[in-house]
Z-matrix of the N, CA and C atoms (Angstrom, degrees):
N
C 1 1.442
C 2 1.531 1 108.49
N 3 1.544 2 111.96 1 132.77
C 4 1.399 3 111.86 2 172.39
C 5 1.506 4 113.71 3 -83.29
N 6 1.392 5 109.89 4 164.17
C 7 1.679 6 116.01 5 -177.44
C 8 1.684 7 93.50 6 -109.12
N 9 1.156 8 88.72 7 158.15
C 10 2.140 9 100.02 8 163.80
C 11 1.348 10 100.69 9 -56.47
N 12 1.128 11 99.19 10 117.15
C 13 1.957 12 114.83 11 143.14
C 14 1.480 13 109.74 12 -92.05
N 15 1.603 14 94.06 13 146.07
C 16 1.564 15 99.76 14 149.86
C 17 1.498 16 125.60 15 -131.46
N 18 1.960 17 93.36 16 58.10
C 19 1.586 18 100.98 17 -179.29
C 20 1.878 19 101.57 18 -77.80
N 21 1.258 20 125.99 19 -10.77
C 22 1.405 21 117.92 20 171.86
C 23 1.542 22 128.83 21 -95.96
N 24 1.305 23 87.64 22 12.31
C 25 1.939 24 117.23 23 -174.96
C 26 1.839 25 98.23 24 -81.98
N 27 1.095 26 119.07 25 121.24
C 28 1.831 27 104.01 26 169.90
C 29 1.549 28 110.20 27 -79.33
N 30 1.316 29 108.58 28 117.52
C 31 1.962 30 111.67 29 -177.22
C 32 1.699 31 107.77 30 -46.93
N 33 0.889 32 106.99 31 18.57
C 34 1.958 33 106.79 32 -168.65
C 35 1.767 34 68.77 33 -107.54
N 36 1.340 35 125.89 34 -82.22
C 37 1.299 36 131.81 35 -143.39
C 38 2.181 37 103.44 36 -58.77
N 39 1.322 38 91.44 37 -21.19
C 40 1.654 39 74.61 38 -175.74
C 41 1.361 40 116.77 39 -66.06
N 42 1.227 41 136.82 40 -20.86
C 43 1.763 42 147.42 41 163.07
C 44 1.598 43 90.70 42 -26.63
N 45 1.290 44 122.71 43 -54.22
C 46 1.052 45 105.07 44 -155.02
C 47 1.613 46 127.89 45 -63.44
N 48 1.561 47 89.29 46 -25.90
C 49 1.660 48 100.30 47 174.19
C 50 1.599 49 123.30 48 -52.89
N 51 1.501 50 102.72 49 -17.50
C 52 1.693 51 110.88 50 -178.71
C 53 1.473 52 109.13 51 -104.68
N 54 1.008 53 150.11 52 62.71
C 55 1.202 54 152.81 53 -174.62
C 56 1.734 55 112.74 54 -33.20
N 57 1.160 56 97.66 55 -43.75
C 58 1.508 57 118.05 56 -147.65
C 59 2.147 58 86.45 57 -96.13
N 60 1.658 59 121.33 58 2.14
C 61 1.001 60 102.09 59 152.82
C 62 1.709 61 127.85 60 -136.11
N 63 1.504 62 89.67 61 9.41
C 64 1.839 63 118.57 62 177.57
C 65 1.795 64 85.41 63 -59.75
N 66 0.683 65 165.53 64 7.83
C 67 1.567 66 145.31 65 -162.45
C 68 1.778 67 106.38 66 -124.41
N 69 1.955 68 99.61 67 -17.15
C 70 1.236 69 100.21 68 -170.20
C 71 1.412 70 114.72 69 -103.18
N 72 2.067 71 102.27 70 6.75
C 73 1.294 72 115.50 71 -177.36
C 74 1.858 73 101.98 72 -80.04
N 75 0.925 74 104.04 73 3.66
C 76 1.932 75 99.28 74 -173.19
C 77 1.666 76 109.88 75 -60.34
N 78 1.115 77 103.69 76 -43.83
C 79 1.465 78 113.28 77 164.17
C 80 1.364 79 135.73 78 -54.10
N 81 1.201 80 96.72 79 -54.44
C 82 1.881 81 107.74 80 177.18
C 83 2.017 82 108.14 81 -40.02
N 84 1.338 83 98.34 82 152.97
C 85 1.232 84 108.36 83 170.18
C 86 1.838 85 108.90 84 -82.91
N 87 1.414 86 87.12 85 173.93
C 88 1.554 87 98.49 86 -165.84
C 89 1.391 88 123.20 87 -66.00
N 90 1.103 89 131.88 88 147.90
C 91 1.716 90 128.91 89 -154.51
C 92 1.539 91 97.42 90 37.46
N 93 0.936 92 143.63 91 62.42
C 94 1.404 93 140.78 92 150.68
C 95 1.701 94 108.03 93 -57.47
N 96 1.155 95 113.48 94 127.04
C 97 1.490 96 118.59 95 166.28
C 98 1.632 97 129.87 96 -79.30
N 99 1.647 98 96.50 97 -11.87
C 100 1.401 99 103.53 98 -165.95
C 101 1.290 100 113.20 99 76.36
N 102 1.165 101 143.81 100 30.41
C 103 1.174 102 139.02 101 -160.92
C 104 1.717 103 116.98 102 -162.41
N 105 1.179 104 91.72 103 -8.15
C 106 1.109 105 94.09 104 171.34
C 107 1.660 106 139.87 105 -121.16
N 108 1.356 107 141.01 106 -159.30
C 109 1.489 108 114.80 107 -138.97
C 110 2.195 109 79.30 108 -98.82
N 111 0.818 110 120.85 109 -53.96
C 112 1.370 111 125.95 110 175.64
C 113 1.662 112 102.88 111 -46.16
N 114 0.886 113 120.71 112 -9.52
C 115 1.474 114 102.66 113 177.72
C 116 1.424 115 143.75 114 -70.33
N 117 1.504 116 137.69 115 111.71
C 118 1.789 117 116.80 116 -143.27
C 119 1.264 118 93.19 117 -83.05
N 120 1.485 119 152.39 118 -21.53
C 121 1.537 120 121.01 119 161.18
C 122 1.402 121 111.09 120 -33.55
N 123 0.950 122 158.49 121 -18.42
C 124 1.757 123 145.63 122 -157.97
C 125 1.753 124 96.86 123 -93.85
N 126 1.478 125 119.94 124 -57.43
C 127 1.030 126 123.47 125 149.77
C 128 1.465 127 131.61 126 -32.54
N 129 1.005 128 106.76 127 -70.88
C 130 1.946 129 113.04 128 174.90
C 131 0.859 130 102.95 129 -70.09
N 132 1.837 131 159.40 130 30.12
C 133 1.012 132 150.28 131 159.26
C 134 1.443 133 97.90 132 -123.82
N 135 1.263 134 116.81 133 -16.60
C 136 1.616 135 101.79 134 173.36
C 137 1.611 136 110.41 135 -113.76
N 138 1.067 137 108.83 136 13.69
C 139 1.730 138 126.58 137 162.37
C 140 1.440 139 108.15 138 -75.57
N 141 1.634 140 117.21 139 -20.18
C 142 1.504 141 133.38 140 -148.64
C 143 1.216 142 111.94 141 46.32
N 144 0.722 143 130.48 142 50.34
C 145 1.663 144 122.19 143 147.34
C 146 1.974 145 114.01 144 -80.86
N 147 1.088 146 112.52 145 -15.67
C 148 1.585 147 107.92 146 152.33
C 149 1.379 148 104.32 147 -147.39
N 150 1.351 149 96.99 148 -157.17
C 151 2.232 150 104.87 149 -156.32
C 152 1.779 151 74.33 150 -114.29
N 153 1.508 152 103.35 151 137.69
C 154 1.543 153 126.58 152 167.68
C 155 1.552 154 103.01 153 -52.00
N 156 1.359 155 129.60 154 -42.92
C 157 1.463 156 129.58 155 -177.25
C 158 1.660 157 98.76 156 -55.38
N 159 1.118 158 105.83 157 -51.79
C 160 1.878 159 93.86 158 -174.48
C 161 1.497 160 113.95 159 -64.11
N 162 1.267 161 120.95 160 -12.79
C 163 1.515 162 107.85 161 -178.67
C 164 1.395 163 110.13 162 -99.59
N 165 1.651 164 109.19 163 -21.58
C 166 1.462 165 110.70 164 159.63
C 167 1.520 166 124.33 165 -52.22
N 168 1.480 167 115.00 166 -52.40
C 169 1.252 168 121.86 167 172.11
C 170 1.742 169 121.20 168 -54.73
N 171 1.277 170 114.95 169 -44.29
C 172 1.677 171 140.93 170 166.41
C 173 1.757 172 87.03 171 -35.42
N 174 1.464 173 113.86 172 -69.28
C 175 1.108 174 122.48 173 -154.67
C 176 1.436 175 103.46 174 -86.49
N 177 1.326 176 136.06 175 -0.68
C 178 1.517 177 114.16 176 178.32
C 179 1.517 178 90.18 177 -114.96
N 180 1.727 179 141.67 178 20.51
C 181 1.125 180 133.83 179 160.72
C 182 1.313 181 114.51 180 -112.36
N 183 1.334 182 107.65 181 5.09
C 184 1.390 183 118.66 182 163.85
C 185 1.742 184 101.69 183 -88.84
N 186 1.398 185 124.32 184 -57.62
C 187 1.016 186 123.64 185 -165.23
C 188 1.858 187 107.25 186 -50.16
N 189 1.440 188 98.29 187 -43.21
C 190 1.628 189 114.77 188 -147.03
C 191 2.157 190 84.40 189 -67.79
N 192 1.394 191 90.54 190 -28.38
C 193 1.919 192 99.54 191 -174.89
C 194 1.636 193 122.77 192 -54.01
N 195 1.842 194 84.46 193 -34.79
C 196 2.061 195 103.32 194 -171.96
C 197 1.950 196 88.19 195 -82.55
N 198 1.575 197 106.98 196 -46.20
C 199 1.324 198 69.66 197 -159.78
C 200 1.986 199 116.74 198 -88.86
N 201 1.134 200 120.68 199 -1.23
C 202 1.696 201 99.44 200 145.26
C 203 1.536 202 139.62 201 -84.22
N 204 1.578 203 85.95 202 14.45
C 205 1.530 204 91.52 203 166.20
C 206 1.245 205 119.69 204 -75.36
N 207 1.259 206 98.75 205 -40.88
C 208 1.645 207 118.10 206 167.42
C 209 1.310 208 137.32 207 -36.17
N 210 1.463 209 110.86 208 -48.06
C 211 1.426 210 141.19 209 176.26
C 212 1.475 211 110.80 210 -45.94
């Protein structure tokens, strides 16, 4: 049995699934992946403006995205 991918998802559009941390992308540089060390979610999440668990999750459905892209 296959699981959901979201290798046909564009990694720009998954932000949207987090509402509560799309607001802290204003900062980030351009094509930001979220994932990386320049990225201002890391900042705005330890400002609290959201809970570290949601950007973990943000970030392990991004990860889980690259690697069945791969496949």
């Amino acid at each position: 049995m296959r699981s959901f991918g979201l290798a046909h998802v564009d990694p720009s559009r998954v932000i949207h699934a987090f509402p509560d941390l799309e607001p802290g992308t204003e900062g980030c540089p351009r094509a930001c992946g979220h994932d990386e060390p320049d990225c201002a979610l890391d900042g705005w999440v330890a400002e609290g403006h959201a809970d570290r668990a949601r950007l973990y999750s943000l970030r392990r459905l991004l990860a889980t995205r690259e690697r069945t892209e791969g496949d």
